[in-house]
C-alpha positions in Angstrom: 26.6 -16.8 6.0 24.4 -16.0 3.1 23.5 -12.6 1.7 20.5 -11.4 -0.5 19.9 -7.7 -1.8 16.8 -6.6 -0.4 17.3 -2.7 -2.2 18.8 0.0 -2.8 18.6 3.1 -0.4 20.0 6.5 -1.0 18.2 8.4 1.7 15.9 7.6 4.9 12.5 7.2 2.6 14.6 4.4 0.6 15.8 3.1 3.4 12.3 2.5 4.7 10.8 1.6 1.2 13.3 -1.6 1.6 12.7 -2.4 5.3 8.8 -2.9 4.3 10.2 -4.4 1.9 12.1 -7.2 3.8 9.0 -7.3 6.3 6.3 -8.0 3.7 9.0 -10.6 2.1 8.6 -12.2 5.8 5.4 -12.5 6.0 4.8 -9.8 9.2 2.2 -7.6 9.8 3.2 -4.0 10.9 2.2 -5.1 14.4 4.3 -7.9 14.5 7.6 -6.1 13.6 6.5 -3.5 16.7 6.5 -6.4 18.8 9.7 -8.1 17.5 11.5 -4.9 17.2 10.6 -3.7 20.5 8.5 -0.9 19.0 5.2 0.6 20.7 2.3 2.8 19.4 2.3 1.6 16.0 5.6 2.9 15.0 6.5 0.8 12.2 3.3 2.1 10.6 3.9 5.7 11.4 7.8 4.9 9.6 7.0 2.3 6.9 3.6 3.9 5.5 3.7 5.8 2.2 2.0 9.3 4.9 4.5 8.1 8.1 4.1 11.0 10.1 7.2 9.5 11.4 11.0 8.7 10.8 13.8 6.1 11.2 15.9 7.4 13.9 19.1 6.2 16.0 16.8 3.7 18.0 14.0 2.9 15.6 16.8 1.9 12.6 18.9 -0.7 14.6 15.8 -2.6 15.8 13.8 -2.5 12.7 17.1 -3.6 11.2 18.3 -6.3 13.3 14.6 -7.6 14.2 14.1 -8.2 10.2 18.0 -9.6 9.9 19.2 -6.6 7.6 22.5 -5.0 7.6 23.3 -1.8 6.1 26.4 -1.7 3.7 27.7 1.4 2.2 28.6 0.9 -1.6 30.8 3.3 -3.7 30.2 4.0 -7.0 32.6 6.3 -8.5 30.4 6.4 -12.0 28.2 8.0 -9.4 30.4 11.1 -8.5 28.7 14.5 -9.0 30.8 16.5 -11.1 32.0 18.9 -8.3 33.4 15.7 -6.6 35.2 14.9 -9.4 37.0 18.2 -10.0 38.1 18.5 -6.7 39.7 15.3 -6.9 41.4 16.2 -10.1 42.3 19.7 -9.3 42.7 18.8 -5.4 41.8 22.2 -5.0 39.5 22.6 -2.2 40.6 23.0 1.0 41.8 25.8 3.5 43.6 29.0 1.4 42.8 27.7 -2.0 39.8 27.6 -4.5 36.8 28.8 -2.5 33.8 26.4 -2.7 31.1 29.1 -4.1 33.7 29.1 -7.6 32.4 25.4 -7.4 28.8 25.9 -7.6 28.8 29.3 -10.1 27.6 28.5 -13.5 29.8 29.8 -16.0 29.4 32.4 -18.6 28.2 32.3 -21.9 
C-alpha cells in the first residue's frame, strides 16, 4: 500500500480545496465524481467550487473521500500549539476549581 500527500487541510474549505484537488489530478469532471460518489444535483460543484453554496457533510465527506481513494489522517504538530495550549500544559492549570479560562484569554497590563 502506497501513500501520496494530496494537501494539507485545517478546516472544511481546505478540506475541499484538496479533494478538487485529487479529482482534477484524476482526470474527472465534477459530474463524474457525482456519479462515482453517489452524489445527485450537482453537488460536488455546489461543495468543490470557489462560491459552493454548499458543504462537506457526514454523507457527502465519506463518498467524495472513498470515491477519489483519499483518507483523512490527523497530524500533530506541537510547534503548532497556540500559546494558551501550551500554558495549560505547563501550568496544568485548567480544569474544574482552578485557573478560570477567561484569566487565559485577558491581555495583560502595561
Amino acid at each position: 500500500m502506497s501513500f501520496q500527500l494530496v494537501g494539507t487541510a485545517y478546516d472544511a474549505e481546505t478540506i475541499a480545496v484538496a479533494i478538487n484537488e485529487r479529482r482534477k489530478q484524476l482526470g474527472l469532471t465534477m459530474s463524474e465524481l457525482d456519479f462515482v460518489a453517489g452524489l445527485t444535483g450537482n453537488y460536488a460543484s455546489k461543495i468543490l467550487s470557489p462560491t459552493g453554496s454548499k458543504r462537506l457533510g457526514q454523507m457527502s465527506l465519506p463518498s467524495m473521500l472513498g470515491a477519489l481513494g483519499l483518507k483523512l489522517a490527523i497530524v500533530a504538530s506541537d510547534d503548532e500549539l497556540p500559546a494558551i495550549t501550551r500554558r495549560a500544559l505547563t501550568e496544568k492549570t485548567v480544569g474544574p476549581n482552578k485557573i478560570e479560562a477567561s484569566q487565559y484569554h485577558s491581555r495583560p497590563t502595561a
